[in-house]
C-alpha positions as CSV (number, residue, x, y, z in Angstrom):
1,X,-32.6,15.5,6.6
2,X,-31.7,12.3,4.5
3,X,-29.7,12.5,1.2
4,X,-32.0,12.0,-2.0
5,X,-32.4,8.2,-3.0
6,X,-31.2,8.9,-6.3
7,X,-27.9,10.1,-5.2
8,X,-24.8,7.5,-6.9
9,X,-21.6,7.6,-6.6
10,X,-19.7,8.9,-9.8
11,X,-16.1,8.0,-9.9
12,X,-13.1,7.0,-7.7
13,X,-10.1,8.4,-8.5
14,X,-6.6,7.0,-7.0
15,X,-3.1,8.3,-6.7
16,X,-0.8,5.3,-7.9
17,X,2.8,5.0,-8.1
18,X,3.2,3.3,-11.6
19,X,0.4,4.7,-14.7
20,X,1.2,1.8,-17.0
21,X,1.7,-0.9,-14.5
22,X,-1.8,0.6,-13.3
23,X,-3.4,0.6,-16.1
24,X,-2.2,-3.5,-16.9
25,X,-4.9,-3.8,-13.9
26,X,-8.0,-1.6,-14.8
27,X,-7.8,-1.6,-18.4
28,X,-6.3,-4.9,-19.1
29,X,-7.5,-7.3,-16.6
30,X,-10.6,-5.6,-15.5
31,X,-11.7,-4.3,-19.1
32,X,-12.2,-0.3,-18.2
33,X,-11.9,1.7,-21.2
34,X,-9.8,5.0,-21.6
35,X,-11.6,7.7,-21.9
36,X,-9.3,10.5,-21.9
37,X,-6.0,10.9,-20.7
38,X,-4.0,13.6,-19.3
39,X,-0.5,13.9,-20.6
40,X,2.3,10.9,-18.6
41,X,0.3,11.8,-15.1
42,X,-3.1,10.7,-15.1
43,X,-5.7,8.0,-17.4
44,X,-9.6,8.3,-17.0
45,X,-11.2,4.9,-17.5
46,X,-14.9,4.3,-18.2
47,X,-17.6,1.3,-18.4
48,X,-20.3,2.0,-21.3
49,X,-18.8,5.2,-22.3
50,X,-19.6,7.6,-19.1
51,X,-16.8,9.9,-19.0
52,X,-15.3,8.1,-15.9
53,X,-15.8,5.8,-13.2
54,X,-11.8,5.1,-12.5
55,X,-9.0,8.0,-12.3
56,X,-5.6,7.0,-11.7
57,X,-2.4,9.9,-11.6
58,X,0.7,9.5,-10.0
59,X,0.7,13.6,-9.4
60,X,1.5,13.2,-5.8
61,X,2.8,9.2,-6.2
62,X,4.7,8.7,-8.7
63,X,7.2,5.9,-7.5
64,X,5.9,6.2,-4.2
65,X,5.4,2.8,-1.6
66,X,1.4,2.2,-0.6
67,X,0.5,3.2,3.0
68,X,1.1,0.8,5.6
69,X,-1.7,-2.0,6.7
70,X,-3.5,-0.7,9.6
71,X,-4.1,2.6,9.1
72,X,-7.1,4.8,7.8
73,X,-8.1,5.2,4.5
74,X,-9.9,3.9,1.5
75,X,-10.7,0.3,2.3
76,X,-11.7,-0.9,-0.9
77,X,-13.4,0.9,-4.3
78,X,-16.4,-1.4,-4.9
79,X,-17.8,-2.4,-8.8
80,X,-20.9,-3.5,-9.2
81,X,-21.6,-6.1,-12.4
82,X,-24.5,-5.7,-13.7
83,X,-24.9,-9.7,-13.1
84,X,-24.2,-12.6,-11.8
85,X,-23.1,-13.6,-15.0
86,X,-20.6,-10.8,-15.9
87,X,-19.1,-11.2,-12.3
88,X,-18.1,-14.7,-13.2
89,X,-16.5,-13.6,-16.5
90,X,-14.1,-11.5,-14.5
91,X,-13.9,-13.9,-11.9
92,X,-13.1,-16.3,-14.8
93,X,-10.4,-13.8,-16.2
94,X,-8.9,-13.1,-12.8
95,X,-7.8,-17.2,-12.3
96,X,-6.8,-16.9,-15.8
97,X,-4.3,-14.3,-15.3
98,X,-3.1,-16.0,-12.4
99,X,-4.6,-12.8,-10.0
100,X,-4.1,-13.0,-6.3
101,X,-7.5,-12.6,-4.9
102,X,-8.2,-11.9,-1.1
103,X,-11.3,-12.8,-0.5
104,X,-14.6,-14.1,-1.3
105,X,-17.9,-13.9,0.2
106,X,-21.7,-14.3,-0.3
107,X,-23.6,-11.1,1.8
108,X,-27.2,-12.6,1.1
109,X,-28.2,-9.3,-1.0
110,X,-24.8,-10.1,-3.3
111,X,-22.0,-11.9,-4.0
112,X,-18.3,-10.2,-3.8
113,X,-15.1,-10.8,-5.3
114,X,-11.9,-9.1,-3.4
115,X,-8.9,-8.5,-4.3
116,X,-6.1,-5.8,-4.3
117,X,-4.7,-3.3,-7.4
118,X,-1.1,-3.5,-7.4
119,X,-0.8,-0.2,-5.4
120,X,-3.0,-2.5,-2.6
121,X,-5.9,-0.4,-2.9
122,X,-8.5,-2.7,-2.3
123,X,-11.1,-3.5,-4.9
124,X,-14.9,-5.5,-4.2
125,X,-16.1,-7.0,-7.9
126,X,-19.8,-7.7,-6.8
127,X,-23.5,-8.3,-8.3
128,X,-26.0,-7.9,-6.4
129,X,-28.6,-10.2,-6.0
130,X,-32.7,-8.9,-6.9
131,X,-33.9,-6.8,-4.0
132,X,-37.1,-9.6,-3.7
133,X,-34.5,-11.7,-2.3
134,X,-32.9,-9.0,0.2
135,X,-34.0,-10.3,4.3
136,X,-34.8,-7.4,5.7
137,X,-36.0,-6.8,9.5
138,X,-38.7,-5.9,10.9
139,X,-37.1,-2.3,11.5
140,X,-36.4,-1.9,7.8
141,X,-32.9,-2.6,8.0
142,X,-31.2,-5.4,5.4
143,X,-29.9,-7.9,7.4
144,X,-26.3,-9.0,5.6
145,X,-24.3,-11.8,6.1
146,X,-20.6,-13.0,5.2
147,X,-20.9,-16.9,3.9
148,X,-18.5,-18.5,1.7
149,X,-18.8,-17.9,-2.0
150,X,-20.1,-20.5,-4.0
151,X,-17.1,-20.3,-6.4
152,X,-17.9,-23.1,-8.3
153,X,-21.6,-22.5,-8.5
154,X,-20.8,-19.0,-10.3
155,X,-18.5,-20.1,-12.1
156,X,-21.2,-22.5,-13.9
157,X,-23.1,-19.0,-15.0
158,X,-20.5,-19.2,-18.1
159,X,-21.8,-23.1,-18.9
C-alpha cells in the first residue's frame, strides 16, 4: 500500500520558550502572517491566508532551554518558496538582519537555505527547481546531490 500522491503536509507546529521573541523570527524576519492567536500561549501563522502552516505555544516550554545537539527529534521544518526568486528575497532579508545561517546547499532538484529559529529548531528555506530538470535513475529514484550554493548567482534573481 503507498500513501496517495496528493497527500501534503499541513502545518508544523513547535513548542518554544519565548512567544514574542518567536514570533520576531516567523512573523518579522520570515514574513508569516498571524492568523489567529490563542490568548499569551500560542500564535498561528499563515502564508496566503491558509489557516496555518506555523504553530508556535510555550504550553509545555515556556522559558524552557532547547534539547541538547545530538539527540532525536525534529531536524529541521522545511519551506518551500514558490521560486527561485522569492528564496533570494529572504535570503536577501536574512544578511540584512544580520541572521546566522548554517548552511547552504544546491540538491540538483533545489536550492536550500538553513538556518536555526532562536529555539534552534532547524529551519530549510528552499525552491525547488522544475521537475524537467530532476536526474532521475534508471530505477525511478531522484538522484540528489549536496553542492555549494551559488549565493551570488541567486542573489542576482533580485537584479
Amino acid at each position: 500500500m503507498s500513501i496517495h500522491p496528493e497527500v501534503t503536509i499541513g502545518h508544523v507546529h513547535l513548542t518554544v520558550s519565548d512567544l514574542d521573541r518567536a514570533l520576531v523570527f516567523y512573523r518579522d524576519i520570515l514574513g508569516f502572517e498571524i492568523t489567529a492567536r490563542y490568548g499569551d500561549s500560542a500564535v498561528f501563522l499563515s502564508a496566503g491566508g491558509y489557516h496555518h502552516h506555523i504553530a508556535l505555544n510555550t504550553w509545555a516550554g515556556r522559558g524552557a532551554t532547547p534539547p541538547p545537539r545530538g539527540h532525536t527529534g525534529l531536524y529541521h521544518t522545511a519551506i518551500l518558496y514558490p521560486s527561485r526568486k522569492e528564496l533570494a528575497k529572504v535570503l536577501k532579508r536574512l544578511i540584512d538582519e544580520k541572521y546566522p545561517l548554517t548552511g547552504t546547499a544546491d540538491h540538483g532538484v533545489s536550492e536550500a537555505i538553513y538556518l536555526e529559529d532562536p529555539d534552534r529548531n532547524g529551519v530549510e528555506l528552499y525552491a525547488d527547481r522544475p521537475r524537467s530538470e530532476w536526474k532521475v535513475s534508471n530505477d525511478g529514484e531522484v538522484e540528489m546531490v549536496t553542492e555549494a550554493l551559488d549565493i551570488e548567482g541567486l542573489l542576482a534573481e533580485l537584479n
